[in-house]
C-alpha positions in Angstrom: -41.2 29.3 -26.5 -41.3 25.8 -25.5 -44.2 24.8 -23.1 -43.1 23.2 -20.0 -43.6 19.6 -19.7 -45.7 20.0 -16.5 -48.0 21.9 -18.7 -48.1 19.0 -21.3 -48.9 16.2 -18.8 -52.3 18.5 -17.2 -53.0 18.6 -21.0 -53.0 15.7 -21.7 -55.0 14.4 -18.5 -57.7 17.0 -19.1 -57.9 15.6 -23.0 -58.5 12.1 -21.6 -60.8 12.6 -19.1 -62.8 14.3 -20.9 -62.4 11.7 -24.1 -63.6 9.0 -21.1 -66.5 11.9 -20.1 -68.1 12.4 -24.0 -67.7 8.9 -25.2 -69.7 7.4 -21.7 -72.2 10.3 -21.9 -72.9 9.2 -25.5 -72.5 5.6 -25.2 -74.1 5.2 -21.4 -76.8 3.4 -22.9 -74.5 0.8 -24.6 -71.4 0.9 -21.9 -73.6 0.9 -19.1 -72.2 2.6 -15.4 -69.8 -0.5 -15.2 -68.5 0.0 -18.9 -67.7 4.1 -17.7 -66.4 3.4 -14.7 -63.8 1.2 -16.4 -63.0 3.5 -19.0 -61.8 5.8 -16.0 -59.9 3.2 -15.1 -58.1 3.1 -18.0 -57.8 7.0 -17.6 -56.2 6.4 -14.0 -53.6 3.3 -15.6 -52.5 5.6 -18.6 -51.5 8.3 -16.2 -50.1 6.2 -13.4 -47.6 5.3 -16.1 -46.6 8.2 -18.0 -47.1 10.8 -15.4 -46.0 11.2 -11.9 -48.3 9.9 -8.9 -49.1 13.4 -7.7 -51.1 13.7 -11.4 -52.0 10.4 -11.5 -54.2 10.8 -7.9 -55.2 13.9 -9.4 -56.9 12.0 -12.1 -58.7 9.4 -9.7 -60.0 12.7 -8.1 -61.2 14.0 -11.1 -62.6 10.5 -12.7 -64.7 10.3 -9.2 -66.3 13.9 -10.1 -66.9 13.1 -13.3 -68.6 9.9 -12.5 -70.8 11.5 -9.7 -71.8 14.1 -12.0 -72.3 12.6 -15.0 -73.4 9.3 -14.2 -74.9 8.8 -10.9 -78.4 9.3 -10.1 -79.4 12.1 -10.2 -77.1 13.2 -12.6 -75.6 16.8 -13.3 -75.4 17.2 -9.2 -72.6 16.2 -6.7 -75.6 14.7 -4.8 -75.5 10.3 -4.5 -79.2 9.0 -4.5 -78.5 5.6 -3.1 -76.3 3.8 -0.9 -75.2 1.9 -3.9 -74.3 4.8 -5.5 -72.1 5.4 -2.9 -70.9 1.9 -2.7 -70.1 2.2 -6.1 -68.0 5.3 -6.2 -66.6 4.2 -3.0 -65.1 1.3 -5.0 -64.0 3.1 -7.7 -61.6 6.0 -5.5 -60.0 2.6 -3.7 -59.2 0.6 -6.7 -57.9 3.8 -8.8 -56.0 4.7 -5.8 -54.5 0.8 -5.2 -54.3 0.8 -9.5 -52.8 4.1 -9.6 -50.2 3.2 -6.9 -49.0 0.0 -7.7 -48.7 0.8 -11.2 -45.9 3.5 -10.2 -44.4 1.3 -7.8 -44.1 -1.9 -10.3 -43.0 0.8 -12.8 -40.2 1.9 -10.2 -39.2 -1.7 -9.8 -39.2 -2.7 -13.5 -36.6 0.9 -13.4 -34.5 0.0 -10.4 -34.2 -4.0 -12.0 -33.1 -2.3 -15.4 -30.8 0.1 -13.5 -29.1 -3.2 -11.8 -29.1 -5.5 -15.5 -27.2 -2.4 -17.1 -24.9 -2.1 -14.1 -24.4 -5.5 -14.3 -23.4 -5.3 -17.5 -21.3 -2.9 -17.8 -19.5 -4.6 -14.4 -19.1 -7.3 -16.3 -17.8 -5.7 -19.4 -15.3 -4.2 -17.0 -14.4 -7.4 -15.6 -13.5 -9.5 -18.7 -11.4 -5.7 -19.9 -9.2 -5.4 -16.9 -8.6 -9.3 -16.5 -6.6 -9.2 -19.5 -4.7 -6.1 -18.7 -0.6 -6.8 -17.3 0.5 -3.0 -17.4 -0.8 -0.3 -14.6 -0.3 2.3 -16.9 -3.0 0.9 -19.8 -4.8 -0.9 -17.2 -6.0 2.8 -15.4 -6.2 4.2 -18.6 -8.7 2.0 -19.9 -10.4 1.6 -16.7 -11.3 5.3 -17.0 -12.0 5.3 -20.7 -14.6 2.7 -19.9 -16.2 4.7 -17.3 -16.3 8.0 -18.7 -18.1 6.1 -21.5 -20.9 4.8 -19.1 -21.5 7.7 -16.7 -20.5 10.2 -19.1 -17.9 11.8 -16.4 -14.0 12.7 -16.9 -12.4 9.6 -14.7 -8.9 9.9 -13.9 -6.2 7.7 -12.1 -4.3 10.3 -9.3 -2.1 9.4 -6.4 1.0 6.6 -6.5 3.3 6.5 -9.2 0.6 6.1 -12.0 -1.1 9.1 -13.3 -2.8 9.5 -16.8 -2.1 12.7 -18.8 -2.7 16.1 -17.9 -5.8 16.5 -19.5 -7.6 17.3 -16.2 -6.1 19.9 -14.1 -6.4 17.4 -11.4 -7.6 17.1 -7.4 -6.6 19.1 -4.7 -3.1 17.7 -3.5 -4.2 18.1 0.1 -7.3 16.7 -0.5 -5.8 13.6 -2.4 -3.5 13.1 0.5 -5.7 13.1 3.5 -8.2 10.6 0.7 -4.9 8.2 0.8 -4.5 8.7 4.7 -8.0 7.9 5.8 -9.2 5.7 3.6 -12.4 7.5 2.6 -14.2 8.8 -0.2 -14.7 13.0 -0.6 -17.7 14.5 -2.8 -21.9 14.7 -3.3 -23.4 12.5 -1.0 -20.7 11.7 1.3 -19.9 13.5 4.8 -16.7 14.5 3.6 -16.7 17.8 1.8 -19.8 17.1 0.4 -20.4 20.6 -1.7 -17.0 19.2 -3.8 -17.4 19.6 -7.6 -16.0 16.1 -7.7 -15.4 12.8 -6.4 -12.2 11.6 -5.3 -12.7 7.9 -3.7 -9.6 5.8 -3.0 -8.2 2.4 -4.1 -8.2 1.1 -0.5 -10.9 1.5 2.4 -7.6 1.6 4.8 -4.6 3.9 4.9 -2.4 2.7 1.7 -0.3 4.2 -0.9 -3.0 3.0 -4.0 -3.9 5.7 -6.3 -7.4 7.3 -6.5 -10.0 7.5 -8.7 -11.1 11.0 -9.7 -14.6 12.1 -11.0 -15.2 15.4 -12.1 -19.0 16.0 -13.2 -18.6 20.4 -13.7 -19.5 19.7 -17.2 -22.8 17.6 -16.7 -26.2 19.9 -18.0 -27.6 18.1 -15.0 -25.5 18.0 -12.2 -28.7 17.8 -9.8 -29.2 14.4 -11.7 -26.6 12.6 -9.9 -27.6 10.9 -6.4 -26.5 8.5 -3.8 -26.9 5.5 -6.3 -25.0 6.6 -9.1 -22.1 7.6 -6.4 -22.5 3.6 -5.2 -22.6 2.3 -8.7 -19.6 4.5 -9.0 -17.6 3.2 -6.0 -18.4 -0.5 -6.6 -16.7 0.4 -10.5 -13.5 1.7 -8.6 -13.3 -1.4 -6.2 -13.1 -3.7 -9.3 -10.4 -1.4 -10.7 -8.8 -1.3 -7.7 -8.6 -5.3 -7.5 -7.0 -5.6 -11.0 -4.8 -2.7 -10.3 -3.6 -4.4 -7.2 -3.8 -7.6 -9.1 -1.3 -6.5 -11.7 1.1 -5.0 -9.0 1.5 -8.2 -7.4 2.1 -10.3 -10.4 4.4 -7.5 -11.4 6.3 -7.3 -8.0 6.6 -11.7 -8.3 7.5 -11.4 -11.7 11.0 -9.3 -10.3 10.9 -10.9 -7.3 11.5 -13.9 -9.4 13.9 -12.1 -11.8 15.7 -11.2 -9.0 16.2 -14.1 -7.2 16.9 -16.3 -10.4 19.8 -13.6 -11.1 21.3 -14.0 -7.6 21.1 -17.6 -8.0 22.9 -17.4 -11.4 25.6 -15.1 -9.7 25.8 -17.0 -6.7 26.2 -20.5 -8.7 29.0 -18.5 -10.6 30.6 -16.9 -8.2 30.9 -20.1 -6.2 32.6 -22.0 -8.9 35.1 -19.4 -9.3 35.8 -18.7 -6.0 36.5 -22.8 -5.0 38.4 -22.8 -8.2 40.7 -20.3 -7.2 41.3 -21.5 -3.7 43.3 -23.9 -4.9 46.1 -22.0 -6.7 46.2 -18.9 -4.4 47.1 -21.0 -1.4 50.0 -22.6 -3.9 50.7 -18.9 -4.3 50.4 -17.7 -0.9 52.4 -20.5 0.2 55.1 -20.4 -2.5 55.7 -16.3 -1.8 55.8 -16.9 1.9 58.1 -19.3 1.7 60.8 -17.3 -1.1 60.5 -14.9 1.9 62.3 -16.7 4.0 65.2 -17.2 1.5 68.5 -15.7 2.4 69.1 -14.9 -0.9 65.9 -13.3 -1.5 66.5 -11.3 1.8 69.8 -9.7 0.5 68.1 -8.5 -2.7 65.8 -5.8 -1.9 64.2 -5.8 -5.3 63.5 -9.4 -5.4 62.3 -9.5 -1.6 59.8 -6.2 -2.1 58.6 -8.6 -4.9 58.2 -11.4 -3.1 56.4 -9.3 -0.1 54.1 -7.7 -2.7 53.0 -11.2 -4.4 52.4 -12.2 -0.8 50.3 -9.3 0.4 48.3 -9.7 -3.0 47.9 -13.5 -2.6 46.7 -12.8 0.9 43.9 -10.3 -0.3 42.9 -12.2 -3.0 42.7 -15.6 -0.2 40.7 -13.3 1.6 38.4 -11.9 -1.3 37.6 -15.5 -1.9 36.7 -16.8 1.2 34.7 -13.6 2.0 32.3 -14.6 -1.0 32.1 -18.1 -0.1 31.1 -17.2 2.8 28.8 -15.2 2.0 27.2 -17.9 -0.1 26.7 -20.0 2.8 25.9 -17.5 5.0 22.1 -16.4 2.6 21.7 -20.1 2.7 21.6 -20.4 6.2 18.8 -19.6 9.1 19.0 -19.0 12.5 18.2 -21.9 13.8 21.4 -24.2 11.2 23.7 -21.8 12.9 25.2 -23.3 16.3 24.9 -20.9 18.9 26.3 -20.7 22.7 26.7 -18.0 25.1 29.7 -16.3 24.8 31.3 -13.6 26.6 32.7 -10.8 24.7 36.2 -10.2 26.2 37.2 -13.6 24.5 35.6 -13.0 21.0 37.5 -9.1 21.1 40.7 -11.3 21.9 39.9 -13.6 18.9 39.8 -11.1 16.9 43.0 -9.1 18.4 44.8 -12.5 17.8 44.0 -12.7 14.5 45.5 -9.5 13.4 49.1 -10.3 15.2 49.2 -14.2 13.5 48.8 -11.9 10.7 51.5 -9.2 11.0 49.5 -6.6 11.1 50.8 -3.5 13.1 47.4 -1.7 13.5 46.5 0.8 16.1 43.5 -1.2 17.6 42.4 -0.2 21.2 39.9 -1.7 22.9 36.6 -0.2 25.9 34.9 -3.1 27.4 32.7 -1.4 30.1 30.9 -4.5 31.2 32.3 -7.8 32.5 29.2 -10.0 33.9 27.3 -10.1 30.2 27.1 -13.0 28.2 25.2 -12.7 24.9 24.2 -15.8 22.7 25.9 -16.1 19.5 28.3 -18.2 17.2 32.0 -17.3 18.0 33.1 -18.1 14.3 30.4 -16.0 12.7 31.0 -12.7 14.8 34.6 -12.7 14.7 34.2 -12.9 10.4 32.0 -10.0 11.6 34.4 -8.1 13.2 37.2 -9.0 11.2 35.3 -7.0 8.5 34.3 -4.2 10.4 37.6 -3.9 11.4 39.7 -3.9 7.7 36.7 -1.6 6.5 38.1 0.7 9.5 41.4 0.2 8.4 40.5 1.1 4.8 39.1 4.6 5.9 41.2 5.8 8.5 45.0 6.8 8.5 48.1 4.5 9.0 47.8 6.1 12.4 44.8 6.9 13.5 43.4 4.3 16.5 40.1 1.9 15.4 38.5 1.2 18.8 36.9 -1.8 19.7 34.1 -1.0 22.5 32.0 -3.3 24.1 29.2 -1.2 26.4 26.1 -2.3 27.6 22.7 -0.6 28.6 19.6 -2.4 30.3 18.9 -5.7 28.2 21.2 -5.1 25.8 24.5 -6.0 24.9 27.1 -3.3 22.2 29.8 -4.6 20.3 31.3 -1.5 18.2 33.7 -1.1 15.9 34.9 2.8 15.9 37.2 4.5 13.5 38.5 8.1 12.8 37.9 8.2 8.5 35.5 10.4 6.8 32.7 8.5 8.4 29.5 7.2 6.2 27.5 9.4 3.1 25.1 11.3 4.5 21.8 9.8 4.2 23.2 6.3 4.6 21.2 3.6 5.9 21.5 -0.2 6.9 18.6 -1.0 4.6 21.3 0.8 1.4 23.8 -2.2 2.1 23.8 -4.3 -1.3 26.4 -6.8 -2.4 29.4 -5.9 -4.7 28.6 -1.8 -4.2 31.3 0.3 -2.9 32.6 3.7 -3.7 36.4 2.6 -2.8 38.8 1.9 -5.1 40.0 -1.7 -3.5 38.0 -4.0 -3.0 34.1 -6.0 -3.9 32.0 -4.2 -1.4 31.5 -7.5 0.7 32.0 -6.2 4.2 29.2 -4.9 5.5 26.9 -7.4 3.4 28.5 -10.3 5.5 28.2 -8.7 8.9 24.3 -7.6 7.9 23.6 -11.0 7.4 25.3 -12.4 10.6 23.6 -9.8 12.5 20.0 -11.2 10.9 21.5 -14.7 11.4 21.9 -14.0 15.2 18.5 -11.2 15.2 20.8 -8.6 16.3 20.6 -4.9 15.4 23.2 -3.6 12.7 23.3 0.3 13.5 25.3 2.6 11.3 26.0 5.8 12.2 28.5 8.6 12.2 30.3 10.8 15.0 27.7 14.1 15.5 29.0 16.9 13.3 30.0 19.0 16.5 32.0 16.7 17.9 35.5 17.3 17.8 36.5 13.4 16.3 35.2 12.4 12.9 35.0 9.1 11.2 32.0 6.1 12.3 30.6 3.8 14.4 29.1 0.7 13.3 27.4 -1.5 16.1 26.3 -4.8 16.4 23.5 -5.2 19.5 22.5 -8.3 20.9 20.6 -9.3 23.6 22.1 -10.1 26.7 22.3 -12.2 29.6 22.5 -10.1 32.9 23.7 -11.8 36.5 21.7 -10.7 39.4 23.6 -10.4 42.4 
């Protein structure tokens, strides 16, 4: 059986002391009081250093019996013969207590200065690791392999979108949530679950979706070993991996920020040249058809005339596609304040628009609510009646040859509704404003350019763009899509 190393260290101190006691008895003559006393001393030093300071104050009190008995006059009593004597042994308890103590608390410096170089170290060994890391995924992966190295702990990356392989079974998911929500660290030494077999400290001091860092320690021999200063060292470790994990995200969300923009500027550029190229020959076409139309003999041949109608109609939606892209080129290189606005009142942009549809032969079923009279809103008359023009052909699109599209105007405190209301199978469930992209729709006919034009006038003019369909118990189907502005009211 192995002794225990308490046992060892009282061995030890009894084999010196009474090394120091035999060799001053013998050699008192030749060492003198002064040479003994400093050989205990030397006891006192040696077992300030090795042992702990409980043992080492032990020691001084032994070394002060064994000088009184030994040594002082008269000797082989506890009795002092002279007030030098005492003086003497006096001396000798102070300075082997002031030895014994400051030899333990340089030693527990020279420990706490080695503790900081190695964390240092290793900080800075992490550092120059994770600085040349671009990828999340090997950047927490390494992070942890690093630090299960030094502390000897399973580290793992939990949370987000960026988890390393199952080779833990992983945190508590509740416990990992309300860690993201808060902000603060669960485990040993914290106030936060503190009898938890692990750690789990987050990315982030503040509410955030970052990832955590977990630290399991079940499979330490020593788990009483851990304290409050490894759990610091441990914490400062994750900050650093949090910076070069955010680090990377950043550069990663420029880098396709960049991509992104650099491909709509390509598309843009492109779609621009074609679109003014094509101007050109479809109002020659447009023109041309229009005119055939009015032929007499084109009129007597139905064949040629349905022709003629139908190059016409085409010519007119392909006019239409065109300047519906240049426009919406211009309009995601404007701002607010390059747009001319004035205060206008909606009965007169509704009539715009109504106008519009008869110059162009349209017989739609388009009924109009204006509830309110004394508004005025601020806004550019050109740029909302684009807006409502295609609000109103997406209407047209969805609904029957038949079926009404409403155009309501309604207003409630300081705001101002202009709607556009039709009777068609109404929006996907789920849809949002924030879905809208360019050149995505579902339909057949058509690039998907609507709604993307009258989202950007409605940012151009910071109004509201609110989607939404009829409620499913209500006896009309189809959607409403509004546009809401802030108003001007009259007081009476």
């Amino acid at each position: 059986m192995k002794p225990h190393p308490r046992l060892i260290q009282w061995a030890a101190i009894c084999l010196l002391l009474t090394l120091a006691t035999w060799v001053g008895h013998h050699y008192q003559q030749v060492l003198s009081t002064t040479g003994v006393v400093m050989m205990y001393l030397l006891v006192v030093v040696v077992a300030a250093y090795f042992f702990e300071i409980a043992l080492a104050l032990i020691s001084v009190g032994a070394a002060f019996v064994a000088i009184n008995y030994f040594f002082i006059a008269p000797t082989y009593t506890f009795q002092v013969g002279s007030v030098a004597s005492w003086a003497s042994l006096i001396s000798f308890l102070v300075v082997a207590v002031v030895i014994a103590s400051l030899v333990k608390r340089l030693q527990s410096q020279t420990a706490l200065f080695m503790a900081a170089s190695k964390h240092a170290e290793f900080a800075r060994k992490l550092s120059e690791r994770l600085a040349v890391m671009d990828d999340l995924q090997l950047l927490a992966q390494e992070a942890c392999e690093l630090l299960s190295g030094q502390y000897h702990m399973a580290f793992q990356v939990v949370g987000a979108q960026h988890a390393l392989t199952d080779v833990l079974q992983g945190p508590d998911p509740h416990a990992l949530a309300w860690v993201t929500s808060t902000g603060q660290t669960i485990g040993p030494f914290t106030q936060n679950w503190p009898e938890s077999r692990y750690w789990l400290i987050p990315f982030s001091r503040l509410p955030s979706t970052l990832p955590s860092m977990w630290i399991a320690h079940e499979q330490l021999p020593d788990v009483a070993a851990l304290n409050k200063s490894t759990l610091a060292a441990i914490q400062s470790h994750v900050e650093q991996v949090s910076q070069a994990y955010q680090r990377v995200q950043h550069h990663a969300r420029a880098k396709q920020a960049e991509w992104q923009a650099q491909q709509e500027a390509m598309q843009n550029a492109l779609l621009a040249s074609i679109s003014h190229d094509m101007r050109t020959p479809l109002t020659a076409i447009l023109g041309a058809s229009t005119a055939l139309q009015q032929f007499p003999l084109i009129q007597q041949d139905k064949q040629i005339s349905h022709l003629a109608t139908m190059i016409a109609t085409q010519a007119t939606y392909l006019s239409t596609t065109t300047e519906n892209i240049l426009s919406l080129i211009r309009l995601e290189a404007s701002t607010p304040l390059s747009i001319p606005m004035d205060w206008q009142s909606p009965e007169e942009i509704i009539g715009i628009v109504m106008t519009h549809y008869q110059q162009r032969g349209e017989a739609l079923n388009i009924q109009t609510r204006i509830d309110v009279s004394d508004a005025l809103f601020k806004a550019n008359a050109h740029l909302l009646t684009q807006a409502l023009i295609n609000l109103v052909d997406n209407a047209k699109q969805a609904s029957t040859v038949d079926a009404p599209i409403v155009l309501e105007v309604s207003a409630e405190d300081a705001w101002l509704d202009v709607s556009v209301i039709d009777q068609g199978p109404g929006f996907a469930a789920g849809f949002e404003v924030t879905q809208i992209k360019k050149f995505s729709t579902k339909r057949a006919h058509g690039l998907g350019l609507g709604l993307p034009i009258v989202q950007l006038i409605a940012k151009l003019h910071e109004a509201q763009l609110i989607i939404e369909n009829h409620p499913a118990d209500s006896s009309q189907s189809g959607a409403r899509v509004t546009l809401r502005f802030q108003r001007m009211r009259f007081e009476a």
